[in-house]
C-alpha positions in Angstrom: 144.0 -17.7 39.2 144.8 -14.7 41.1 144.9 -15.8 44.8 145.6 -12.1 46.4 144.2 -8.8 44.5 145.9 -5.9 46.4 144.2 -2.6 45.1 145.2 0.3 47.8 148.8 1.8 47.9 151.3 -0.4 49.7 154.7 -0.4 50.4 156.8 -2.3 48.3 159.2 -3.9 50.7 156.0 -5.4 52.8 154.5 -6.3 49.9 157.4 -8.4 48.9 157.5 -9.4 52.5 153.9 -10.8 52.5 154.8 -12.5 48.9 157.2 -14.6 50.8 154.5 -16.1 52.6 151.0 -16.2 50.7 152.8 -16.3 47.1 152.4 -13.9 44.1 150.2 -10.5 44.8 148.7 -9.1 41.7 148.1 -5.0 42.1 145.8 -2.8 40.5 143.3 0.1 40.7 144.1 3.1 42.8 147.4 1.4 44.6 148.5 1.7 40.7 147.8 5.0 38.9 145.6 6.2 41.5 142.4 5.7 40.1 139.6 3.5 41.4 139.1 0.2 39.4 135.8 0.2 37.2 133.3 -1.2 38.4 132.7 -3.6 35.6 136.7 -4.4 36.1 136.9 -4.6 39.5 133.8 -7.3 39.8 135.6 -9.8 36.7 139.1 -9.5 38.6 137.4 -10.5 42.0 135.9 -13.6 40.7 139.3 -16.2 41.3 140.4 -14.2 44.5 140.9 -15.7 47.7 142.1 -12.5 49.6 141.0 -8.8 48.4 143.7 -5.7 50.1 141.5 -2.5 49.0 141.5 1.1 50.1 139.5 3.2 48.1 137.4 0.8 45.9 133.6 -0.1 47.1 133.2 -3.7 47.5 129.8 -4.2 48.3 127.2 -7.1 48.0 127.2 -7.0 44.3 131.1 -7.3 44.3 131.4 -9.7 47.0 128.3 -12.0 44.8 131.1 -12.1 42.3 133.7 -13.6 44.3 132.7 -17.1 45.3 136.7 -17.6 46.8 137.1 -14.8 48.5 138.4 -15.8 51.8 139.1 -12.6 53.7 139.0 -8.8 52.6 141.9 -6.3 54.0 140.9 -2.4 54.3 143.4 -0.3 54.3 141.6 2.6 56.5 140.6 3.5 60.0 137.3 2.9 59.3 136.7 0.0 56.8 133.2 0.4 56.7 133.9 3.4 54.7 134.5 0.9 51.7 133.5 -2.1 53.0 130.0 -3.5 53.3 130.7 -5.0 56.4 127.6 -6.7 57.0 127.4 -8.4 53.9 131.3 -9.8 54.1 130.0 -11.1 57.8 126.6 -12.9 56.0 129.0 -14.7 53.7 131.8 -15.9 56.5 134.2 -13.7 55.4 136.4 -12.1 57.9 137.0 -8.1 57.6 140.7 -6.8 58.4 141.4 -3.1 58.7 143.8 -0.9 60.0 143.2 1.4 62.7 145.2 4.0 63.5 147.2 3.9 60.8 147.6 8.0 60.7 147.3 8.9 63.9 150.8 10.2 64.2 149.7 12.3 61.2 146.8 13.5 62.1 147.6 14.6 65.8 151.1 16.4 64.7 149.0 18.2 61.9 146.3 18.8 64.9 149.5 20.7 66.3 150.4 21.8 63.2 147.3 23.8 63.1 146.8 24.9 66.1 150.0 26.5 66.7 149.7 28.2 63.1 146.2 29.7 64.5 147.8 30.8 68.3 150.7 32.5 66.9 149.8 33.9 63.6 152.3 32.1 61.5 149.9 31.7 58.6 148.0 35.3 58.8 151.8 36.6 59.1 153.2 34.4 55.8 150.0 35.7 54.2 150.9 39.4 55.0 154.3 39.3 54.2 154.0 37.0 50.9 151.2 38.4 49.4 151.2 42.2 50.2 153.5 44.6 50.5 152.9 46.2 54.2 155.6 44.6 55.6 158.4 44.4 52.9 160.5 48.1 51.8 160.3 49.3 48.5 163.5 48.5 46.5 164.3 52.3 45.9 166.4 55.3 46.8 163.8 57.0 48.5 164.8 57.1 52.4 161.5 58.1 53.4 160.1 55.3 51.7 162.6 52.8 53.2 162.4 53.9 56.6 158.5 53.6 56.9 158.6 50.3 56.0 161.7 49.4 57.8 159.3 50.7 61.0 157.0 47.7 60.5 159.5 45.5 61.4 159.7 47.6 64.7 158.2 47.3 68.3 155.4 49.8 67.0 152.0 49.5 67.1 150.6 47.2 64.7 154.0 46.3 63.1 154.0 42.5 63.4 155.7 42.0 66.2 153.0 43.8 67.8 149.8 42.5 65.3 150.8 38.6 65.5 151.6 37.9 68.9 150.0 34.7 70.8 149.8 32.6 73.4 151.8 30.1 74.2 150.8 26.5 74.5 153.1 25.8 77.8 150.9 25.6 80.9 147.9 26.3 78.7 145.2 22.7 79.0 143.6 21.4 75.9 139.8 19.7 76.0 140.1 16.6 73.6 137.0 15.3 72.5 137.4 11.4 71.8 139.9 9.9 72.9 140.6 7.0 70.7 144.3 6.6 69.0 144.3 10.1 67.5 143.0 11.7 70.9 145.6 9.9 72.5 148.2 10.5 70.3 147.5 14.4 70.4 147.5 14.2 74.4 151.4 12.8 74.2 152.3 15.6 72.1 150.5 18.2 74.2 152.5 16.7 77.3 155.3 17.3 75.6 154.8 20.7 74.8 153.7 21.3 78.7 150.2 21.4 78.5 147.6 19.7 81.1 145.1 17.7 79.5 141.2 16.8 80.0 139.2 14.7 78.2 135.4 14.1 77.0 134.7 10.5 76.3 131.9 8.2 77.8 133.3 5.2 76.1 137.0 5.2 76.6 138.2 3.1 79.8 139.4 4.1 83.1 142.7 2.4 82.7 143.1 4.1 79.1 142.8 7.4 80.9 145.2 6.4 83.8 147.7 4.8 81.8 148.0 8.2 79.7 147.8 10.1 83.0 144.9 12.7 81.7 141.7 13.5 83.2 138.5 12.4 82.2 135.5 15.6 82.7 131.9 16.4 81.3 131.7 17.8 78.0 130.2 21.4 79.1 132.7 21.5 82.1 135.6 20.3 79.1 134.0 23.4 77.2 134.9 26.0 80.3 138.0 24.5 81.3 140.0 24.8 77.8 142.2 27.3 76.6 142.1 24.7 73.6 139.2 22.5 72.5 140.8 19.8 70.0 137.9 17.0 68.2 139.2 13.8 67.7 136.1 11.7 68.1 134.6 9.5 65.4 130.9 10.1 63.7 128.2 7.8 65.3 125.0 8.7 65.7 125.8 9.6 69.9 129.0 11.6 68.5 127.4 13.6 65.8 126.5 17.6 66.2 128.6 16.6 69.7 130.5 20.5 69.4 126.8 22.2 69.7 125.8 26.0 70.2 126.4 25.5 74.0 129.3 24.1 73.7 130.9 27.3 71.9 128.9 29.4 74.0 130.9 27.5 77.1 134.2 28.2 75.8 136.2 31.3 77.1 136.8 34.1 74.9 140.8 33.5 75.0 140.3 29.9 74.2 141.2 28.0 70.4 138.6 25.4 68.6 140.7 22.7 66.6 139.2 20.1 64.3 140.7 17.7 62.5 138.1 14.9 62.9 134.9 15.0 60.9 132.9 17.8 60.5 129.5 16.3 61.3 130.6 16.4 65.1 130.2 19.8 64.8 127.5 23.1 65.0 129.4 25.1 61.7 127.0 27.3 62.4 127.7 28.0 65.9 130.9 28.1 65.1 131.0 30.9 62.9 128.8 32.6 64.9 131.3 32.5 67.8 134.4 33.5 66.0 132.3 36.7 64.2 131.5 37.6 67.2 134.9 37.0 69.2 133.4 34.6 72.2 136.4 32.1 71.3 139.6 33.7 70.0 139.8 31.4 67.0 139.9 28.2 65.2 141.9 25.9 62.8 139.7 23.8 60.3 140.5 21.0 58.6 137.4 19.6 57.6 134.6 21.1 56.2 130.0 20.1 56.2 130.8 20.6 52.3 133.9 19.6 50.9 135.6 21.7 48.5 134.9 24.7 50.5 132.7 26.4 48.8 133.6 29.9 47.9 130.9 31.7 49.5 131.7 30.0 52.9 131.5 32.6 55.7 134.2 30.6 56.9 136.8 32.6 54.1 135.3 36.5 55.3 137.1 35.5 58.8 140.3 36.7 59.7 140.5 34.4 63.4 140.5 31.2 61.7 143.3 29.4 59.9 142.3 26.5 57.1 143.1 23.3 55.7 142.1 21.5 52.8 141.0 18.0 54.4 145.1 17.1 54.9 145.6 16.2 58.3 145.3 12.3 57.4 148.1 12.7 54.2 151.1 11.9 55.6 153.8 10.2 53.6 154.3 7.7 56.0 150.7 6.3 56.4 151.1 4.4 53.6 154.4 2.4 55.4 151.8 2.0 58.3 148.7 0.8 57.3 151.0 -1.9 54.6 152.9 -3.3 58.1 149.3 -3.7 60.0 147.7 -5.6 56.7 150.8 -7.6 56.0 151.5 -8.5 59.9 147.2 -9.6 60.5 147.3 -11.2 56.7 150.4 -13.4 58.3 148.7 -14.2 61.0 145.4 -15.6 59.5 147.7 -17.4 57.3 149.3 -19.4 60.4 145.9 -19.3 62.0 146.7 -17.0 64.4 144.2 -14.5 65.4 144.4 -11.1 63.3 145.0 -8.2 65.8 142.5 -6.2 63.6 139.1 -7.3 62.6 136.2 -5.5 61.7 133.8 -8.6 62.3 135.5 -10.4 64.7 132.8 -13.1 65.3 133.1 -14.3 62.0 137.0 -15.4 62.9 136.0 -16.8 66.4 132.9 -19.1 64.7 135.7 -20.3 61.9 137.8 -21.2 64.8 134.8 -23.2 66.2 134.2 -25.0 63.3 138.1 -26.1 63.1 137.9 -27.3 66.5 
């Protein structure tokens, strides 16, 4: 019998720290060679487990039919819906961990990352200089030659001291949109940097926003205010097509666009239209309303936008995370502690009832 099936990558040292505790962990699927377990495979393996650690495999009713034992389900992403059915885990009693959060770090020093790459030309400039020929001199004898392209390196016009100069970020404010752990995340690095910081988000709590000393403002005044807008909000259906036409049409036409959230929140549209036409100054893209990028995008005739394939999330380290959060909740359900994480909560609570 195989009491714990741990599919998603995981650290080794806190898998061998939850061995200690719950016994033997057998791993497969993606956490292995990084490929998905069959469907057909997935369902016989699930049929003797008691707890399920997953990342990337579906587990949905038709999975969870097959496991008769299963006792709790651990997903190792922010949003465990994304391969968890949820509701049918609650229907059956069965408590849904996850791990929020869990690149956060990642995806609000990438958010940086980006941003800074877009303000001050660094990736238009490595393009220039690594894949043309304007701004290095000709290996030759010629003098002529040498000394025109030494005079790009100059304080001319248009030599790149002059093409790829930008603003700094230092007394500049940033609009985040969504402020949940990777909004606030982005707002302590921004502080750091010197920046003043506003925020649009109807949910988040007054004491959230005091404790992290920012400012909480309407979206369209967010939208005027910013010499940055940054989008770290989540996709619900209030949240989606949130970055409309207006809202680019509010921005000022010095100000930056970041997203490294989820592309639904926003107007691509608008968005293109607004950096043809220079209204904002630019914008660095991570994510994408089709993904690949397809290569007719307008997005790739643009030369005020700098982007990413979808990487803001891939941190090294994210895997170290989201392991310590599943081990640390799975330890706590095992001494019948409440699990800091739970996608269903009420499910724990009524078990609780019923033990009482």
């Amino acid at each position: 019998m195989t009491a714990t099936l741990l599919t998603a990558r995981f650290d080794e040292g806190e898998r061998l720290r939850l061995e200690t505790v719950i016994g033997a962990v057998e791993t497969a699927g993606f956490g292995v060679d990084g490929v998905v377990l069959p469907r057909a495979e997935l369902i016989d393996r699930v049929s003797q487990v008691r707890r399920l650690i997953v990342e990337f495999e579906q587990i949905d009713d038709e999975v969870l039919s097959a496991a008769p034992q299963l006792e709790v389900i651990t997903c190792c992403r922010n949003e465990p819906g994304a391969s968890v059915d949820i509701e049918a885990a609650t229907r059956r009693g069965i408590p849904v961990l996850f791990t929020p959060g869990r690149n956060a770090t990642a995806v609000a020093e990438y958010t940086i990352g980006l941003l800074i790459s877009a303000t001050r030309g660094i990736a238009a400039a490595h393009h220039a200089l690594r894949y043309t020929d304007r701004y290095t001199a000709i290996p030759t004898g010629d003098s002529v030659t040498r000394r025109d392209a030494t005079a790009q390196w100059s304080l001319d016009p248009g030599a790149p001291f002059d093409t790829f100069q930008g603003p700094e970020l230092s007394g500049r404010t940033i609009g985040i949109i969504g402020f949940g752990l990777i909004g606030q995340e982005i707002a302590r690095l921004c502080s750091a940097f010197g920046m003043s910081i506003i925020v649009y988000d109807p949910y988040v709590s007054s004491e959230v926003l005091a404790a992290d000393g920012v400012e909480r403002v309407g979206l369209m005044d967010l939208a005027r205010m910013s010499d940055v807008v940054a989008v770290a909000a989540k996709v619900t259906p209030e949240s989606r097509g949130v970055v409309s036409r207006d809202v680019f049409e509010a921005m000022q036409p010095h100000a930056y666009f970041v997203n490294t959230a989820r592309a639904a929140l926003v107007d691509y549209d608008a968005l293109v239209d607004a950096l043809r036409s220079r209204s904002i100054a630019g914008a660095a893209l991570d994510v994408y309303p089709i993904e690949p990028l397809p290569a007719d995008s307008a997005l790739l005739s643009l030369d005020n936008v700098v982007l990413s394939p979808h990487l803001a999330g891939a941190s090294s380290d994210v895997v170290r995370h989201h392991s310590r959060q599943t081990v640390d909740d799975l330890i706590r359900l095992e001494r019948g502690e409440r699990p800091r994480f739970l996608a269903n909560p009420g499910v724990f609570e009524a078990s609780m009832r019923l033990r009482s």
